[in-house]
C-alpha positions in Angstrom: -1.5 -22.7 8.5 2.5 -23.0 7.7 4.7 -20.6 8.9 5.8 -17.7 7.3 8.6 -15.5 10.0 8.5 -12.2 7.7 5.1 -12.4 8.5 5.4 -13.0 12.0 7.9 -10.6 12.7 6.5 -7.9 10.6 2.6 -8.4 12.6 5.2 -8.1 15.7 6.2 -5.0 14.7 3.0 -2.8 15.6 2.8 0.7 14.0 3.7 2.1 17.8 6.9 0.1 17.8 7.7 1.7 14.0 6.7 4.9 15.5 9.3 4.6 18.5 12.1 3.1 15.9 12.0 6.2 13.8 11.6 8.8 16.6 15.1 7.3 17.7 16.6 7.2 14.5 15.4 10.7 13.7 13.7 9.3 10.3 10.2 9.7 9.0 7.5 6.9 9.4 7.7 6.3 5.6 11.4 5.7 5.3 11.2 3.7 8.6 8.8 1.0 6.9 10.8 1.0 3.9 13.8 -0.1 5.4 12.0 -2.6 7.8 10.5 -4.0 4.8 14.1 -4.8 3.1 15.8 -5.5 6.6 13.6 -8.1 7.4 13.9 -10.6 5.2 17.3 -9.7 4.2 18.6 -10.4 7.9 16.9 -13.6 7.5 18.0 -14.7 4.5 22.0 -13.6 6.1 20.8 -16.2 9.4 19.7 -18.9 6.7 23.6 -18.7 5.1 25.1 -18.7 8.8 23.2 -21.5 9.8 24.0 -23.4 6.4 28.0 -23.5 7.4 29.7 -26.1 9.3 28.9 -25.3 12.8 26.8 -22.2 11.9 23.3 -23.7 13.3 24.7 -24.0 17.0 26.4 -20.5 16.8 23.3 -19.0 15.8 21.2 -21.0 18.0 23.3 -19.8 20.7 23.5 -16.3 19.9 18.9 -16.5 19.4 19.3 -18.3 23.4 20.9 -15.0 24.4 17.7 -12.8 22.9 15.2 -14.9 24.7 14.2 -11.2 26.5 14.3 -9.1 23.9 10.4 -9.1 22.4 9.5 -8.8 25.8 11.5 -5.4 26.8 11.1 -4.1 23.1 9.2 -1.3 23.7 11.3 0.1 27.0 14.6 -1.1 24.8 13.1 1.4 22.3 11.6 4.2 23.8 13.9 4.1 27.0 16.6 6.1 27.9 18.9 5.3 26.3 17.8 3.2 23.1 21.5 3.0 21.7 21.8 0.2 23.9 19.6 -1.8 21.6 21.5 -1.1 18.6 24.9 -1.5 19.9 23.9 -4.5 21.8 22.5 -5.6 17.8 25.2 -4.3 16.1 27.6 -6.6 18.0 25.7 -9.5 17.6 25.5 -9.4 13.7 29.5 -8.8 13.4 29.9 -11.7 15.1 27.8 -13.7 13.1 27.8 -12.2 10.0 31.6 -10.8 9.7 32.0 -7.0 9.8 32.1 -7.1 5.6 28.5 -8.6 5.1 27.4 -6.1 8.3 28.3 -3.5 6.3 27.1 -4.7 2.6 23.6 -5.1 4.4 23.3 -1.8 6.1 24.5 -0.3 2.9 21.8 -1.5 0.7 19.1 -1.3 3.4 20.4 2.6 3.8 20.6 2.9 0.1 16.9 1.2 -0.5 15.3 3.2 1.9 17.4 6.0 1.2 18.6 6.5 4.8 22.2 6.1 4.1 24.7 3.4 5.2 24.8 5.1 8.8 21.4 4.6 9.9 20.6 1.5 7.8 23.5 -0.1 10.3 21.7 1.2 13.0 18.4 -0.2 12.2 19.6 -3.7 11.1 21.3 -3.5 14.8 17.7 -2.9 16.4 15.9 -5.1 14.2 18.7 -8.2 14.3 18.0 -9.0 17.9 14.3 -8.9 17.3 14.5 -11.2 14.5 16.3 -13.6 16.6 13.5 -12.9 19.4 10.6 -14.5 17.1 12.9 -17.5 15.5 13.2 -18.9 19.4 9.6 -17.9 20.1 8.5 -19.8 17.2 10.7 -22.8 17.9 10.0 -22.7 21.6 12.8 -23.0 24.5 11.9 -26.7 25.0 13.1 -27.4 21.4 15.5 -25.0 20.6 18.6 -26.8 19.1 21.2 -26.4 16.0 19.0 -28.9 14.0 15.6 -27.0 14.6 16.7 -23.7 13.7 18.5 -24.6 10.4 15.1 -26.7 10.0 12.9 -23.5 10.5 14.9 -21.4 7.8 15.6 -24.2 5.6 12.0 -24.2 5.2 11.1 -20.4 4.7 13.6 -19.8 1.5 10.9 -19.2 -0.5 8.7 -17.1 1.7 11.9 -15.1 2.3 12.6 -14.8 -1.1 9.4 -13.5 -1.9 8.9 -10.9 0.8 12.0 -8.9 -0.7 10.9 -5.9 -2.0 11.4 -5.6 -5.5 14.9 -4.0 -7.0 16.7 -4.8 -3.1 18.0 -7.9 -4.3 20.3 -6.3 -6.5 21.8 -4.0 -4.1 23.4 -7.2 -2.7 24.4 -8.7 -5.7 28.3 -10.2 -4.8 27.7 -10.3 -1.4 26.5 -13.5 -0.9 24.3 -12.6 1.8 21.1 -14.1 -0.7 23.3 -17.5 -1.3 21.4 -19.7 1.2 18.4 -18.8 -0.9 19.2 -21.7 -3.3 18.2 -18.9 -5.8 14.8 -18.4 -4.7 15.1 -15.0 -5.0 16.3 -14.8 -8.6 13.0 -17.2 -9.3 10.6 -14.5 -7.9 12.7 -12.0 -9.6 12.2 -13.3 -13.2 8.5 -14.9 -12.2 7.7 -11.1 -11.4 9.9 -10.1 -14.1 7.8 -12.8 -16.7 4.8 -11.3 -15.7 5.4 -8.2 -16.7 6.2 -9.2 -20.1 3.4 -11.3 -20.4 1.1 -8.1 -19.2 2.9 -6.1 -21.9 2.7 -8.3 -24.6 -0.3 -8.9 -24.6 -1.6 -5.1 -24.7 0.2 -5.2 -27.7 -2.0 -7.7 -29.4 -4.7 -6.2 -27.7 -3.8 -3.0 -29.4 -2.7 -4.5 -33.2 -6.3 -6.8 -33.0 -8.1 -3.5 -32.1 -6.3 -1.9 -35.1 -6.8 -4.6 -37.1 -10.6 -4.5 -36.2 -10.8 -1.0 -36.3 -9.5 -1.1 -40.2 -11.3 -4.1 -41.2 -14.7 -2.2 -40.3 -13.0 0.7 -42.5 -13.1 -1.1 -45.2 -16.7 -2.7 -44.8 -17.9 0.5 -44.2 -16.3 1.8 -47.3 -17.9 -1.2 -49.0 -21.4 -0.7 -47.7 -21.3 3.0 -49.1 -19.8 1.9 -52.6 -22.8 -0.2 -52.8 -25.5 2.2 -51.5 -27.7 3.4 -54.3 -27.9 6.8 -55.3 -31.6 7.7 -54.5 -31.1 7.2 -51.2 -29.0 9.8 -50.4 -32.1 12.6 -51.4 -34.7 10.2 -49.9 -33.5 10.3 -46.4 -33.1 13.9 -45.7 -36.5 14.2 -47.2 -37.8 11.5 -44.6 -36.2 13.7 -41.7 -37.5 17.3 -43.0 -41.1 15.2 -42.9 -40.7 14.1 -39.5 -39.5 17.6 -38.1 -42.6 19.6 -39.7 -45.0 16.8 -38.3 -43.2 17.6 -35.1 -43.2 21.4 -35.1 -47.1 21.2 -36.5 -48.5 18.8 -34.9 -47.1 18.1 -31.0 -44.3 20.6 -30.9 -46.7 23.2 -28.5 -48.3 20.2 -26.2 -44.6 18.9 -25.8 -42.7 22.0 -25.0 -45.5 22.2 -22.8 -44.8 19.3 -20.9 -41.1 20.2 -20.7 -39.9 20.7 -16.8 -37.2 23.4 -16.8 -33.8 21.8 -16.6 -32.6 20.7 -12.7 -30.5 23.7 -11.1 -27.9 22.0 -9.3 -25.8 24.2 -6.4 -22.7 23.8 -5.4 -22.4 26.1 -2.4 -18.4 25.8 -0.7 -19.0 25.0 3.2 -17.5 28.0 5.0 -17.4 29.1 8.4 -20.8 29.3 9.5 -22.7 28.3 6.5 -24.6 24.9 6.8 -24.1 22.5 3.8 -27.7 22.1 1.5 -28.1 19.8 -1.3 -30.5 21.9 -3.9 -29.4 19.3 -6.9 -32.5 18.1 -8.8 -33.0 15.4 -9.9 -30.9 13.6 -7.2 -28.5 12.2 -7.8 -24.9 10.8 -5.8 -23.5 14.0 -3.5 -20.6 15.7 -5.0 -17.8 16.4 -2.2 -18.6 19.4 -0.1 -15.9 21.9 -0.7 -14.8 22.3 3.3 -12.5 25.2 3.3 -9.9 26.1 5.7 -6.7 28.6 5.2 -7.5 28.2 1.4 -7.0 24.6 1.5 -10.3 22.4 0.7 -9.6 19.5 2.3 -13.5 18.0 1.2 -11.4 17.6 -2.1 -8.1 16.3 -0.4 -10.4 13.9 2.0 -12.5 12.6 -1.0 -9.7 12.1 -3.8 -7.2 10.5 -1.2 -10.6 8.1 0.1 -10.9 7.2 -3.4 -7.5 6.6 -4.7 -7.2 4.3 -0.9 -10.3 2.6 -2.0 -8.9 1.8 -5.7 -5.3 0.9 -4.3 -6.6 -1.4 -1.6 -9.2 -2.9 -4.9 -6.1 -4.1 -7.2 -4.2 -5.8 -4.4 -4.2 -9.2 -5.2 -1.3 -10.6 -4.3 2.3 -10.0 -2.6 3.7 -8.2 -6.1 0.7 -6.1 -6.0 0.6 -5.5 -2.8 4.5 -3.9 -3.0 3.5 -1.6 -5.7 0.3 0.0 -3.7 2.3 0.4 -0.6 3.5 3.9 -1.4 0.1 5.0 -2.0 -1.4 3.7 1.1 1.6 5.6 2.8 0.4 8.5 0.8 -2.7 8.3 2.0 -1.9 7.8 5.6 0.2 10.5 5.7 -2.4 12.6 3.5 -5.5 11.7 6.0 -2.9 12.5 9.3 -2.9 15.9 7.7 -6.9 16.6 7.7 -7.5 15.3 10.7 -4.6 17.8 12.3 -7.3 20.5 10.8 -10.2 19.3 12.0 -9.8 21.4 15.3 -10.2 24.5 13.0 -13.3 23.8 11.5 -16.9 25.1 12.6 -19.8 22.4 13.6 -21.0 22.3 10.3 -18.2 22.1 8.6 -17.5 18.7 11.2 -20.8 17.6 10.1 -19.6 17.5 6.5 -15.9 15.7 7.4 -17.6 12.9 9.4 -20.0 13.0 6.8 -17.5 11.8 4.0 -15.5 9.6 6.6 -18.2 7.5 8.0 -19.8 6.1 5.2 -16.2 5.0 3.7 -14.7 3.4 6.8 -16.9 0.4 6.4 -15.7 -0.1 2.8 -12.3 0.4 3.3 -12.2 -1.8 6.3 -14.1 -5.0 4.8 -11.2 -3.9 1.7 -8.1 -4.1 4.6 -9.7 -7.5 5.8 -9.7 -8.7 2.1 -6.5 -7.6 1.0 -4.6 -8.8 4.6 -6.4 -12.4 4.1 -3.9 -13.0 0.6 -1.4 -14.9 1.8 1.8 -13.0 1.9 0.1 -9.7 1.8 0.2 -9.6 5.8 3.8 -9.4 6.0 3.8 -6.1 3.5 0.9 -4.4 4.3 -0.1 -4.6 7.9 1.8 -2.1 10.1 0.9 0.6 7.4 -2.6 -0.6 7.4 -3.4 -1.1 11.1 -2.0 2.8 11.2 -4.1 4.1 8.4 -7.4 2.0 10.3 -5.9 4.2 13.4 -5.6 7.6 11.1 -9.5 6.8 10.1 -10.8 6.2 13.5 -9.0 8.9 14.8 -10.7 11.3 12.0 -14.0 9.8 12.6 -14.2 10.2 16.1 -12.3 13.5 16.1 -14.6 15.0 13.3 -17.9 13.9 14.8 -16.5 15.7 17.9 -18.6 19.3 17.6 -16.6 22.2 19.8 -13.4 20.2 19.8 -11.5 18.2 22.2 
């Protein structure tokens, strides 16, 4: 399989390392992935134009030599004592490479994308630069680390690099030159994702002016067909129906009012605090969601809409583009599902019963989905952190609601 380093450093990058990144930069998981996302690739794409300029491939390699420790200390750099280290130690590092002006271009438009501000976007691109640097020399390996293989490994990702930055980002460094060494890769995903939005929109517009013109063009056979109707057989068929009713009402009407069951009765009976859930619907059909109430809230409803929208989301991911666009919604739903499962402990036995009754039988949908959706190339390197957290949300529910008296 040919390499692809946003993908590699972004599977690197484990939900608990996201976790320990945003606890020290005081930010919220969302806005932590967000950036990470547009960092990423952008802080590769700034190596790429270093290591295109006279010399640039040995500085770099150099300065990648001197972060041969870092992926293996990341999680005590992080969540140690004193984690500025990390980004002062990073924030160095990319001045000298990069020139304090481009420093500060990126960690504006990472701070502006993510909306984090230029303050803490520099402090993220100074955590994240060193780690970057970490998986180019792990890739490469020590034994062949030189100028010529590391402007060989970016030369060769442009286009991967291009495509993993997250749609409207590359403007926010338009006239910095940071995107350069891209060979205007970027600006071909832009207007190949740009395209296919036209195409999409054009052609609901024919769709929409051939279903008009189909819907007059039966108008007028319609209005043709009645024009050339006769006359007689406007009184013939209402005579025709009135016969048919009295042969009905005379004839079969008692033996099939007779035969008649009375209409199913189906109950919907809100799961409260000591009530056990019943389905009474006849004929049976598919379960509504149990109403599970707690403080007013029914988080049945919350549990089910937000497993169904995650279901749908995860369904129309079929590429990298696609994959951007659902990645709010799965944070959505992670955070939505992080919610329930912090109200779990309130709940009575039955009402457990009813939770890991809606849970279960999804996860083994929605997992065969995050398997389907993560095997599209590309996809990995924007979706996986928030997946493998929402996989550890849904366990975490599952086990936690199938829990009776708590933990």
């Amino acid at each position: 399989m040919a390499t692809n380093l946003v993908s590699l450093i972004m599977q690197f990058l484990t939900p608990d390392i996201i976790a320990r990144i945003a606890a020290t930069l005081g930010l919220g998981r969302t806005e932590t992935q967000t950036g990470i996302s547009a960092a990423v690739p952008a802080l590769l794409a700034a190596f790429s134009g270093v290591a295109d300029k006279p010399g640039g491939s040995q500085i770099l390699t150099d300065a990648i030599k001197n972060q041969s420790g870092v992926l293996d200390n990341i999680m005590s750099m992080v969540g140690g004592g004193s984690p500025s280290s990390l980004v002062d130690r990073g924030s160095h590092l990319l001045s000298s490479l990069l020139g304090s002006q481009d420093q500060s271009a990126l960690a504006s438009a990472v701070g502006k994308f993510a909306g984090i501000g230029q303050s803490t976007g520099s402090s993220l691109i100074g955590m994240l630069g060193p780690v970057v640097m970490g998986i180019i020399g792990k890739q490469i390996g020590s034994r062949s680390l030189d100028a010529g293989s590391v402007s060989g490994l970016l030369a060769s990702q442009k286009e991967q690099i291009a495509q993993a930055l997250p749609q409207g980002f590359a403007k926010l460094l338009g006239g910095t030159g940071i995107l350069d060494s891209l060979d205007g890769a970027a600006e071909t995903a832009a207007a190949a994702a740009s395209q296919a939005g036209r195409a999409a929109n054009a052609a609901a517009v024919q769709a929409g002016q051939y279903a008009s013109r189909s819907a007059g063009y039966a108008g007028q056979q319609a209005r043709a067909a009645a024009s050339a109707t006769p006359n007689w057989i406007y009184w013939v068929i209402p005579a025709l129906v009135i016969a048919g009713l009295l042969y009905y009402l005379l004839g079969r009407g008692t033996e099939q009012v007779a035969q008649t069951p009375p209409p199913p009765v189906t109950q919907n009976k809100q799961v409260t605090e000591g009530a056990a859930p019943r389905d009474q619907a006849t004929p049976r059909m598919a379960p509504a969601t149990p109403s599970i109430m707690v403080g007013g809230v029914d988080i049945g409803k919350q549990l089910g809409d937000n497993l169904g929208n995650l279901r749908t989301s995860l369904s129309g991911i079929t590429d990298v583009d696609s994959a951007k666009a659902a990645l709010p919604k799965l944070q959505e739903a992670t955070t939505a599902i992080d919610k329930v499962n912090g109200m779990v402990p309130q709940l009575s036995a039955e009402q457990r019963q009813s939770v890991s009754g809606l849970i279960t039988p999804a996860m083994a949908a929605i997992n065969q989905l995050f398997d389907k959706v993560l095997a599209i190339p590309g996809v990995g390197a924007v979706l996986k952190p928030t997946v493998d957290n929402l996989k550890v949300k849904l366990a975490d529910l599952s086990e936690h609601s199938s829990t009776v008296g708590g933990r």
